[in-house]
PyMOL Python script that loads the backbone (N, CA, C, O; Angstrom):
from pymol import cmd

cmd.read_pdbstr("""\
ATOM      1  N   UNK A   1       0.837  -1.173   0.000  1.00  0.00           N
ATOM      2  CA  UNK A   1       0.000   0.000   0.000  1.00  0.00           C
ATOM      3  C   UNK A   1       0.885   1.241   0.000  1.00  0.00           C
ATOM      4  O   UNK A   1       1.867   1.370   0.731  1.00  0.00           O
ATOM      5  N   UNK A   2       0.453   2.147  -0.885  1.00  0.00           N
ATOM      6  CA  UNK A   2       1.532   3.059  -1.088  1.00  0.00           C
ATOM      7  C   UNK A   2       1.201   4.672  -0.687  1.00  0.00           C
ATOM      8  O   UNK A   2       0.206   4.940  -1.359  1.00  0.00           O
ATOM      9  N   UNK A   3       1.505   5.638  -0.053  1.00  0.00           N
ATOM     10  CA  UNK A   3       0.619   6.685   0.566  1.00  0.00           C
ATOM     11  C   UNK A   3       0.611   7.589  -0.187  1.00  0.00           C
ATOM     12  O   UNK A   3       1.730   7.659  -0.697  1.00  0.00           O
ATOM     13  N   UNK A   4      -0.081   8.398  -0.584  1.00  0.00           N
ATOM     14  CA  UNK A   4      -0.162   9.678  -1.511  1.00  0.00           C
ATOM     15  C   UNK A   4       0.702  11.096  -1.253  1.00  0.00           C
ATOM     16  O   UNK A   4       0.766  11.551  -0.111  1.00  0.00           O
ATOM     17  N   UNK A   5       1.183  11.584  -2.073  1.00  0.00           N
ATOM     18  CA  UNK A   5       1.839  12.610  -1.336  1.00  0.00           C
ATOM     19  C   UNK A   5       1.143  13.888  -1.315  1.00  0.00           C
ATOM     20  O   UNK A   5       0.388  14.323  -2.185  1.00  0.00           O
ATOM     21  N   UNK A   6       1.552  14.545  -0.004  1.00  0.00           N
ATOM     22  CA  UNK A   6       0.423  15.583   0.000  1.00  0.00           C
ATOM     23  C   UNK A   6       1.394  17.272  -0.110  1.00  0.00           C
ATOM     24  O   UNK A   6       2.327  17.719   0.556  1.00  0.00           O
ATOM     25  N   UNK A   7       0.819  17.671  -0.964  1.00  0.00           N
ATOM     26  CA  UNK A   7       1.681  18.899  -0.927  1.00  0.00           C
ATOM     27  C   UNK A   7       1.906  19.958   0.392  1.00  0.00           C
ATOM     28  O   UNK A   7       0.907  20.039   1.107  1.00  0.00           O
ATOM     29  N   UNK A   8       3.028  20.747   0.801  1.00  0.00           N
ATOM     30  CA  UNK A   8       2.481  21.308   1.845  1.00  0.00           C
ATOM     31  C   UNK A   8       1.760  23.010   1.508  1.00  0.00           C
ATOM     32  O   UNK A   8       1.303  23.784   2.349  1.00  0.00           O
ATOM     33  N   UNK A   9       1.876  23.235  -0.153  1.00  0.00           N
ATOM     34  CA  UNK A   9       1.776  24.721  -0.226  1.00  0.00           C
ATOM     35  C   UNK A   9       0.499  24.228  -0.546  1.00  0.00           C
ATOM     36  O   UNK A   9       0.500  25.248  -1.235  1.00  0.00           O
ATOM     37  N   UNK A  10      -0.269  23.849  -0.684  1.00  0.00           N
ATOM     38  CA  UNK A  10      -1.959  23.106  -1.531  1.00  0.00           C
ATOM     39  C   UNK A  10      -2.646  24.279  -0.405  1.00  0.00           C
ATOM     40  O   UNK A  10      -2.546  24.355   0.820  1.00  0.00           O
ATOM     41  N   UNK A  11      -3.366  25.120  -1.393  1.00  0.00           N
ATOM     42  CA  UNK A  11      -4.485  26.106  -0.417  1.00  0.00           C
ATOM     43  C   UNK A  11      -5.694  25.705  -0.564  1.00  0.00           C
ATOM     44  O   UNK A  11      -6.535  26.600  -0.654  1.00  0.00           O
ATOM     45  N   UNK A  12      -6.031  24.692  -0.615  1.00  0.00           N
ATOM     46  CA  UNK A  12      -7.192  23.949  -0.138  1.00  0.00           C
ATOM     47  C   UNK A  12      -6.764  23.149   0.928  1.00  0.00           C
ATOM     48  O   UNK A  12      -5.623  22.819   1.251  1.00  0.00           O
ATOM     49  N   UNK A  13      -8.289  22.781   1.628  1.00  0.00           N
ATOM     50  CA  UNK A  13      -8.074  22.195   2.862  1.00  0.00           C
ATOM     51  C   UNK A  13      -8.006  20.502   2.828  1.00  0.00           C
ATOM     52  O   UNK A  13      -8.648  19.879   1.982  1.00  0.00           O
ATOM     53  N   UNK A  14      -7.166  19.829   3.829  1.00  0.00           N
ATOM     54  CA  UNK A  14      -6.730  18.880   3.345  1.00  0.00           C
ATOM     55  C   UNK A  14      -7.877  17.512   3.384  1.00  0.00           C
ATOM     56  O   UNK A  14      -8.517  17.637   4.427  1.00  0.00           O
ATOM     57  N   UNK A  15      -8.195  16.672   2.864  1.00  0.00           N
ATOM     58  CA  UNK A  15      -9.439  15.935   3.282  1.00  0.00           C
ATOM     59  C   UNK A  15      -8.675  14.635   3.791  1.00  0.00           C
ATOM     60  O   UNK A  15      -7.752  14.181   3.115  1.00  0.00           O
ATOM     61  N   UNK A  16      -9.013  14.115   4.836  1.00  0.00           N
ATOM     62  CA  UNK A  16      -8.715  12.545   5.262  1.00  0.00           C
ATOM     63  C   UNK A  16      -7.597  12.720   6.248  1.00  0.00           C
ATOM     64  O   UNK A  16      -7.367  13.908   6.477  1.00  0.00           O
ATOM     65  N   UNK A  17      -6.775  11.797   6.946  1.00  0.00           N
ATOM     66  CA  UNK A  17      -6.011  11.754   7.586  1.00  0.00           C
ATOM     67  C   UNK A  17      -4.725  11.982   7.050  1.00  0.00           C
ATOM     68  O   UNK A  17      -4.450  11.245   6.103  1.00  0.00           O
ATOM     69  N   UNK A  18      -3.914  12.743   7.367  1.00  0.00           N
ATOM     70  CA  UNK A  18      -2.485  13.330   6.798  1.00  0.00           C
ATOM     71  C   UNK A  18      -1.436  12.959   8.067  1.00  0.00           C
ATOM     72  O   UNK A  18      -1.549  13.375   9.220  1.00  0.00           O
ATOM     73  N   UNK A  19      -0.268  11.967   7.488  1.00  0.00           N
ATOM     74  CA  UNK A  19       0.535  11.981   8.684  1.00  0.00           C
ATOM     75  C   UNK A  19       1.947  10.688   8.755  1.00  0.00           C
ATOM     76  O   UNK A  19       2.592  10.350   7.762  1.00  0.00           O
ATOM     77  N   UNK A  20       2.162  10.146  10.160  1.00  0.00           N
ATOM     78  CA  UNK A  20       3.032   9.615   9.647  1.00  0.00           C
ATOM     79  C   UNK A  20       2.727   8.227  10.505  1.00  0.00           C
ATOM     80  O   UNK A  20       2.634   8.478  11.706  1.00  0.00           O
ATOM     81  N   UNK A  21       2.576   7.035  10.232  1.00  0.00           N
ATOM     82  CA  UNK A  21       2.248   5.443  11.239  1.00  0.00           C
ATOM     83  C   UNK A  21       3.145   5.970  11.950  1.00  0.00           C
ATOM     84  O   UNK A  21       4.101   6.609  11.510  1.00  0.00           O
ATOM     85  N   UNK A  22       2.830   5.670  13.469  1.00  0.00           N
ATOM     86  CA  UNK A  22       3.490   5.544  15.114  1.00  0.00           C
ATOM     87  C   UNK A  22       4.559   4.486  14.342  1.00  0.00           C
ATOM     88  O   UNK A  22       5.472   5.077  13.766  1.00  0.00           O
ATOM     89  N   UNK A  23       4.581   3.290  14.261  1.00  0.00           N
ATOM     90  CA  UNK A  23       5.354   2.421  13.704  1.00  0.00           C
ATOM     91  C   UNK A  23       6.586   2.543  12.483  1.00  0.00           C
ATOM     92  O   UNK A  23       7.690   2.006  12.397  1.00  0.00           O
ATOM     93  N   UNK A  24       5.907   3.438  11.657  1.00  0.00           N
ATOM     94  CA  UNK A  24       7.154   4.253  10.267  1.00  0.00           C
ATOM     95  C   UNK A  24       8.078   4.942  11.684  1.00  0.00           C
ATOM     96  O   UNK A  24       8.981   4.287  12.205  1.00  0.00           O
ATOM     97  N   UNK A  25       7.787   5.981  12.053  1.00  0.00           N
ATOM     98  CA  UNK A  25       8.184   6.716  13.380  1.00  0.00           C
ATOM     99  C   UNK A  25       9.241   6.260  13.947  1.00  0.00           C
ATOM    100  O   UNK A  25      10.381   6.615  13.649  1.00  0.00           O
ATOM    101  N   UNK A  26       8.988   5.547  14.694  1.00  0.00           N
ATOM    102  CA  UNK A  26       9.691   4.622  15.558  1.00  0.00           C
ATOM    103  C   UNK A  26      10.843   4.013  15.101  1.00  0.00           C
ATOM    104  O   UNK A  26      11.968   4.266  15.532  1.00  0.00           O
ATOM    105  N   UNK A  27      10.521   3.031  14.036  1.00  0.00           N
ATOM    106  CA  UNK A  27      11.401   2.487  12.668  1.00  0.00           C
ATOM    107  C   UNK A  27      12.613   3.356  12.203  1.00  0.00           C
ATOM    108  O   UNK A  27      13.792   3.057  12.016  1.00  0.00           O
ATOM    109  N   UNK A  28      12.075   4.285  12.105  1.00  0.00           N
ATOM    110  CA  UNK A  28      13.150   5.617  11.382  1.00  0.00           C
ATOM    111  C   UNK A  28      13.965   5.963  12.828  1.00  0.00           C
ATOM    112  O   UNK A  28      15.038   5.384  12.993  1.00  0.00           O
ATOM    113  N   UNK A  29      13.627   6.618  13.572  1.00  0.00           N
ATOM    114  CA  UNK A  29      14.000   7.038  14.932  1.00  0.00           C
ATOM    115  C   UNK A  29      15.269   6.082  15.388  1.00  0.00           C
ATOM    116  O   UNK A  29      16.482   6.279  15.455  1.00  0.00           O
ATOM    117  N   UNK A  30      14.456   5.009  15.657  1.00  0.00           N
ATOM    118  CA  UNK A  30      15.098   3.412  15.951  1.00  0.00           C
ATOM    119  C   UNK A  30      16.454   3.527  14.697  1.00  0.00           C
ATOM    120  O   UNK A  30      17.408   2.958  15.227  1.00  0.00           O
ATOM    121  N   UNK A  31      16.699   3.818  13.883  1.00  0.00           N
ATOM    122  CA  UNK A  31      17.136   3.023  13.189  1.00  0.00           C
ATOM    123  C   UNK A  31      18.523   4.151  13.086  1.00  0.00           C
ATOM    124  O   UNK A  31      19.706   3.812  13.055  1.00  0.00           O
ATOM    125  N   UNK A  32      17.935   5.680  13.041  1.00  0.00           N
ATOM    126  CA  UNK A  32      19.326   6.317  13.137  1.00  0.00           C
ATOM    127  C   UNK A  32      19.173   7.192  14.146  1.00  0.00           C
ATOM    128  O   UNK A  32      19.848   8.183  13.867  1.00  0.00           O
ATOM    129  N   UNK A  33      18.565   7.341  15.296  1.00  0.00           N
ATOM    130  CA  UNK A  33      19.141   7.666  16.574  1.00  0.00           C
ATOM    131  C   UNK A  33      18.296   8.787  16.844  1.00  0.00           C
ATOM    132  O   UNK A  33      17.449   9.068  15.996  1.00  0.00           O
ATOM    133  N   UNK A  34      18.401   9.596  18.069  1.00  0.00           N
ATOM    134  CA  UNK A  34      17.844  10.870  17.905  1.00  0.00           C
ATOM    135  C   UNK A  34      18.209  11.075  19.498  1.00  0.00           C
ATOM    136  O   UNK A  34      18.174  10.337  20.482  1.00  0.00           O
ATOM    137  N   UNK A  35      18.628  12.639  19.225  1.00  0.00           N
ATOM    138  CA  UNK A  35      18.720  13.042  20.570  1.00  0.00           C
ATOM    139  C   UNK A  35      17.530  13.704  21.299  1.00  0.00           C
ATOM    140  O   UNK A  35      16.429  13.888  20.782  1.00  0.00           O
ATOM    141  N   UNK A  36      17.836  14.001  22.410  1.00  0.00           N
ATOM    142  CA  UNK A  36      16.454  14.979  23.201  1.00  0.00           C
ATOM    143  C   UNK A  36      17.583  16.079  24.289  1.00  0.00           C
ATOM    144  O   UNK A  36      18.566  15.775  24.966  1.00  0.00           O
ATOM    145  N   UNK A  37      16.984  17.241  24.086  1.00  0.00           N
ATOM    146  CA  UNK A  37      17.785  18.002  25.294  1.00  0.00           C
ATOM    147  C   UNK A  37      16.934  18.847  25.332  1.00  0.00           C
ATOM    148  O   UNK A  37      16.321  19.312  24.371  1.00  0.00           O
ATOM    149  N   UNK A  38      16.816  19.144  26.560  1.00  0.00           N
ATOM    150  CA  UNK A  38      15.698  20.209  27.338  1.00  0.00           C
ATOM    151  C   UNK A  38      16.393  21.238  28.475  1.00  0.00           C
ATOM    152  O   UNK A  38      17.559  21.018  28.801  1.00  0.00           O
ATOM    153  N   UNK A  39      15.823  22.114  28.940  1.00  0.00           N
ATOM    154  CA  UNK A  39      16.507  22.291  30.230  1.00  0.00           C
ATOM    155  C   UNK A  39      15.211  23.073  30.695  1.00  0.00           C
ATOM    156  O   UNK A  39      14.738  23.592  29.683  1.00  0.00           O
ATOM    157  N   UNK A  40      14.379  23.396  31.890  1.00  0.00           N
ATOM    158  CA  UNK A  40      13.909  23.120  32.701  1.00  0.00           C
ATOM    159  C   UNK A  40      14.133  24.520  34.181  1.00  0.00           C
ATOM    160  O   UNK A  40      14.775  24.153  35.166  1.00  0.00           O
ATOM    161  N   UNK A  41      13.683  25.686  34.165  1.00  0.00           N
ATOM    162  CA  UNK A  41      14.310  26.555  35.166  1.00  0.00           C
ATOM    163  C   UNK A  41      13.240  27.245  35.582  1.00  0.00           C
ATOM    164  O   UNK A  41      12.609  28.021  34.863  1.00  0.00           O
ATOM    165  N   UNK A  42      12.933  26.938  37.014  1.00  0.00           N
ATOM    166  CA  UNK A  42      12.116  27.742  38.024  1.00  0.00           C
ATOM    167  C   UNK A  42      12.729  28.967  38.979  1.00  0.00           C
ATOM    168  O   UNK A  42      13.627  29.154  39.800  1.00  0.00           O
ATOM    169  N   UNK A  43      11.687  29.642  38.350  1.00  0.00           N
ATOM    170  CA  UNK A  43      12.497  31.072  38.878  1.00  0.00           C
ATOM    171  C   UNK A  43      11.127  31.936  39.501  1.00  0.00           C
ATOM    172  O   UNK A  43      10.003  31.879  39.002  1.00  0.00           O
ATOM    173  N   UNK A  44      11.408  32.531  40.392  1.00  0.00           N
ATOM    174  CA  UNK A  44      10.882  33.508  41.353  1.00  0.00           C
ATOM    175  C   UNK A  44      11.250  34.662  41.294  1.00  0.00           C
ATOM    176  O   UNK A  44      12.435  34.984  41.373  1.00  0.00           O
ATOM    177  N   UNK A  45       9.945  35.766  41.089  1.00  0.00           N
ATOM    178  CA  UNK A  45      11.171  37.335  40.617  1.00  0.00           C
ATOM    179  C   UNK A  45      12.344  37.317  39.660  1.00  0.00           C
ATOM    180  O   UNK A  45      13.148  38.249  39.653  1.00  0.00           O
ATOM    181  N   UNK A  46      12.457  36.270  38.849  1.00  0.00           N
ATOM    182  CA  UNK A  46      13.669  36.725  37.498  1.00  0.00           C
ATOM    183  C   UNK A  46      14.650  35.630  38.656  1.00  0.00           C
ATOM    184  O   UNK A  46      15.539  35.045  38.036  1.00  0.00           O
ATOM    185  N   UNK A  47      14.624  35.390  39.728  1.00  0.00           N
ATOM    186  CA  UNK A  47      15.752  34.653  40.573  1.00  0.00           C
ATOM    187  C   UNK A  47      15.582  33.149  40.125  1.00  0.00           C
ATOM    188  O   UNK A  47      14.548  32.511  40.324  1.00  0.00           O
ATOM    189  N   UNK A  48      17.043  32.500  39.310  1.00  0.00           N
ATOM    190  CA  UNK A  48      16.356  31.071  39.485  1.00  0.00           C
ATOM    191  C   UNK A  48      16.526  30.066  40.398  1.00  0.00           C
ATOM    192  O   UNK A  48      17.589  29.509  40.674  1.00  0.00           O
ATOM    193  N   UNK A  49      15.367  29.838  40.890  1.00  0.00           N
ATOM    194  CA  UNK A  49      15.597  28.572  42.012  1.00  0.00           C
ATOM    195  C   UNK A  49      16.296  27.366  41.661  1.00  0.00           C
ATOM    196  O   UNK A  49      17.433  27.059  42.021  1.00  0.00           O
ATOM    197  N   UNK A  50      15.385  26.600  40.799  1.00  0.00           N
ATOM    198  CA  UNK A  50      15.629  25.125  40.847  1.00  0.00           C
ATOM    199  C   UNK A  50      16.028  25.006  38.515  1.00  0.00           C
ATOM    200  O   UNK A  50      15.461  25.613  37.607  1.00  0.00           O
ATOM    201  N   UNK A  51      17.007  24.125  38.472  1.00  0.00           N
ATOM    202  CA  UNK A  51      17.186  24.199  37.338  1.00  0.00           C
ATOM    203  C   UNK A  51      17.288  22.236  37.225  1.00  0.00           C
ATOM    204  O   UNK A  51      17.803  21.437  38.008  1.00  0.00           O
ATOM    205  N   UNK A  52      16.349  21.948  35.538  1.00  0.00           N
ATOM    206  CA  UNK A  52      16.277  20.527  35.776  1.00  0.00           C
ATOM    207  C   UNK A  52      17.037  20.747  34.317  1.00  0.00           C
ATOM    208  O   UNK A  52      16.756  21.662  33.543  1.00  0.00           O
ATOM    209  N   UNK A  53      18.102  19.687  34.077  1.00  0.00           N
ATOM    210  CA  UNK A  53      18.240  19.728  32.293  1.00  0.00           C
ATOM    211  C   UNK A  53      18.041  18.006  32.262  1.00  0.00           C
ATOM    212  O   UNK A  53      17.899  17.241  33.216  1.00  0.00           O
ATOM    213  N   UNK A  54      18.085  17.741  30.940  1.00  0.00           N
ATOM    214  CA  UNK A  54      17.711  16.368  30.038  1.00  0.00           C
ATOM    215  C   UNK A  54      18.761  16.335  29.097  1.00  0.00           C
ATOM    216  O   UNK A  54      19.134  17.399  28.603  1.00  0.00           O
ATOM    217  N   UNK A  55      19.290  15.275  28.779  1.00  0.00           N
ATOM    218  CA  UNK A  55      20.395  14.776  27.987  1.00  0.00           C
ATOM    219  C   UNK A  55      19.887  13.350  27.494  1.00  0.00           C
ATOM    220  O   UNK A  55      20.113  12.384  28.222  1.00  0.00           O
ATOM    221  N   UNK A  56      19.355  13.211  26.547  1.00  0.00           N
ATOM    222  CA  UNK A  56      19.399  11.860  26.468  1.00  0.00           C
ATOM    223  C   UNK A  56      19.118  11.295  24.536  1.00  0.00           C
ATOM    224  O   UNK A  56      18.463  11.800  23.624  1.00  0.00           O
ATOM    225  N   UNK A  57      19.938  10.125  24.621  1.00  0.00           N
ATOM    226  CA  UNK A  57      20.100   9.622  23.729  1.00  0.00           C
ATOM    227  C   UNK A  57      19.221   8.088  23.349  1.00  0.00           C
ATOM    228  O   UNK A  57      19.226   7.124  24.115  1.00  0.00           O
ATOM    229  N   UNK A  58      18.495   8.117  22.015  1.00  0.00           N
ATOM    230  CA  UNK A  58      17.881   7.152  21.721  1.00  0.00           C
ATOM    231  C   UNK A  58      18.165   6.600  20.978  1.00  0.00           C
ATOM    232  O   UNK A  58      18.429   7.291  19.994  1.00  0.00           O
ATOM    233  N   UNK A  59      18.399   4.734  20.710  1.00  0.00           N
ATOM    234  CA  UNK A  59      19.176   4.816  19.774  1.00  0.00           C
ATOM    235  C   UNK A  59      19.351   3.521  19.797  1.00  0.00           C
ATOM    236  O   UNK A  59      19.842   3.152  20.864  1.00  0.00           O
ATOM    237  N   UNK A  60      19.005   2.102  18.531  1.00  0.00           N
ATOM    238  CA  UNK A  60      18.947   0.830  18.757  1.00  0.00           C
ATOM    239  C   UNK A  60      19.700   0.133  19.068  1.00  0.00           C
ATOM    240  O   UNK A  60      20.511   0.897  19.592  1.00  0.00           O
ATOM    241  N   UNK A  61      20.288  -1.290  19.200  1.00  0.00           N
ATOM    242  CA  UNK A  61      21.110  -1.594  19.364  1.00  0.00           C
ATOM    243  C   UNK A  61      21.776  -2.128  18.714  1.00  0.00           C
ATOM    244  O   UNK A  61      20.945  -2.634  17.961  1.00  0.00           O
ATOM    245  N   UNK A  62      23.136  -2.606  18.206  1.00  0.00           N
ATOM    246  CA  UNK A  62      23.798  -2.902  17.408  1.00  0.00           C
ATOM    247  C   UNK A  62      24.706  -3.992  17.356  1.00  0.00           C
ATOM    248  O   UNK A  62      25.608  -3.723  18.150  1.00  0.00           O
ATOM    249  N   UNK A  63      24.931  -5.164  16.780  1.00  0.00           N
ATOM    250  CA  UNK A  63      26.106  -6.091  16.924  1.00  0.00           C
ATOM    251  C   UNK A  63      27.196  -5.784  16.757  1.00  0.00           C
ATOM    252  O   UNK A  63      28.123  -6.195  17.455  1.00  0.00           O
ATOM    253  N   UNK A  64      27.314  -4.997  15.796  1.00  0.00           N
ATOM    254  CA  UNK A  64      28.631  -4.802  15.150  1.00  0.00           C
ATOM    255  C   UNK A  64      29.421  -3.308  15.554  1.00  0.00           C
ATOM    256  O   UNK A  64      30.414  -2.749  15.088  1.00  0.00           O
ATOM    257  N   UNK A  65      28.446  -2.957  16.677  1.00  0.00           N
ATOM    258  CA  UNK A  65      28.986  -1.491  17.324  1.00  0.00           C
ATOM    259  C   UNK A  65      29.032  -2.305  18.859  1.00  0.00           C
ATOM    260  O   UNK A  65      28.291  -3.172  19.322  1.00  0.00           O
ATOM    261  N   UNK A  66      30.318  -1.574  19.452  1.00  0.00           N
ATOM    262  CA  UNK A  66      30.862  -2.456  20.338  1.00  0.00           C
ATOM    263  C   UNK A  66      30.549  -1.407  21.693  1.00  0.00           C
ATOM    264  O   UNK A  66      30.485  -0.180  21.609  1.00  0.00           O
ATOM    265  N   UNK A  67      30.379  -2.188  22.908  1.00  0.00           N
ATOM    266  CA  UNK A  67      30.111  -1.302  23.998  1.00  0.00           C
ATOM    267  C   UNK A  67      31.116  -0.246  24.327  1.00  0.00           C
ATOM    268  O   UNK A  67      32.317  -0.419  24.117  1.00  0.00           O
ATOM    269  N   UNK A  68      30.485   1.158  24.990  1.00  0.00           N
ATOM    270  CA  UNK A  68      31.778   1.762  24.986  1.00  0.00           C
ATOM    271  C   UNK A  68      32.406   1.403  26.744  1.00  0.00           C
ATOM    272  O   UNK A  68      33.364   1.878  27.355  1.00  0.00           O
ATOM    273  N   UNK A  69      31.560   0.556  27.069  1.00  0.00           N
ATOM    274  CA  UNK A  69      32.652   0.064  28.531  1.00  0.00           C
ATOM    275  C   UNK A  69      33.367  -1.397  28.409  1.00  0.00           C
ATOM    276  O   UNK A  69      32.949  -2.451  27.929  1.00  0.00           O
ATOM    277  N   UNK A  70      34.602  -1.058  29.026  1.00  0.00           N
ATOM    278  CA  UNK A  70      35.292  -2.208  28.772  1.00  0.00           C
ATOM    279  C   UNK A  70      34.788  -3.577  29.448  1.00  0.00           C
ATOM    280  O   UNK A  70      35.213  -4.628  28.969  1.00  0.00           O
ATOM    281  N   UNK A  71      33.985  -3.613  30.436  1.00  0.00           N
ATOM    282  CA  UNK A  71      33.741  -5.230  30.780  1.00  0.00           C
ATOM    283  C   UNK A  71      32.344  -5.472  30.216  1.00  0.00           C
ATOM    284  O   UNK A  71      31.989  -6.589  30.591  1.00  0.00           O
ATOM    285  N   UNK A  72      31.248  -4.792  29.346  1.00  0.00           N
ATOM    286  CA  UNK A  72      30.249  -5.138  28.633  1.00  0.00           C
ATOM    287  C   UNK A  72      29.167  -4.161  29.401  1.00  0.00           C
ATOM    288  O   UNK A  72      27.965  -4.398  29.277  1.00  0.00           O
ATOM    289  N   UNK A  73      29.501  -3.362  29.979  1.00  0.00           N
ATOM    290  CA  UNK A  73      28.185  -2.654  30.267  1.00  0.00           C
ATOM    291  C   UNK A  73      28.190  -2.426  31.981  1.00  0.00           C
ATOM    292  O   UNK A  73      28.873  -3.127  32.728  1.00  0.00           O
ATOM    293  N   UNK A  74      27.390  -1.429  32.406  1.00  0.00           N
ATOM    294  CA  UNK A  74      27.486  -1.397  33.730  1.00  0.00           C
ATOM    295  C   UNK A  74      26.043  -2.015  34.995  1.00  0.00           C
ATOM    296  O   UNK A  74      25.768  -1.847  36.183  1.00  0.00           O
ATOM    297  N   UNK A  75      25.273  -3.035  33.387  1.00  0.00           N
ATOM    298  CA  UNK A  75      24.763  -3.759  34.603  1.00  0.00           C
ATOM    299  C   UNK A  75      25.397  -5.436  34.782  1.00  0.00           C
ATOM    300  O   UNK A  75      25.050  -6.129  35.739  1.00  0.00           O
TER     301      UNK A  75
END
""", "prot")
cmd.dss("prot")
cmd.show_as("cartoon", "prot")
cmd.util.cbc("prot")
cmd.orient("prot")
């Protein structure tokens, strides 16, 4: 089954569902990685209190890419 392509300049309105399978998603994501970084700052009067950040990496796993710790991992 093959999906239609939908233009994005088309000034008519679009009819039916436009988008991408949770599963295509994932697949793609999964397959070459993706980062996430956020950061997160509570502040009072311009003062910041509490600061949260996010670092994180997603990203499948691989045979032929080797752990980067030397005894196989830290569990």
């Amino acid at each position: 089954m093959t999906a239609a392509v939908v233009p994005w300049d088309n000034p008519e309105p679009l009819s039916g569902p436009v988008g991408v399978p949770l599963v295509d998603l994932l697949d793609r994501v999964l397959a070459t990685g993706v980062v996430i970084s956020g950061d997160l700052v509570i502040a009072i009067a311009e003062v910041p209190l509490v600061r949260l950040s996010l670092h994180a990496l997603l990203s499948s796993v691989n045979e032929r890419v080797p752990a980067p710790w030397a005894d196989g991992g830290p569990l």
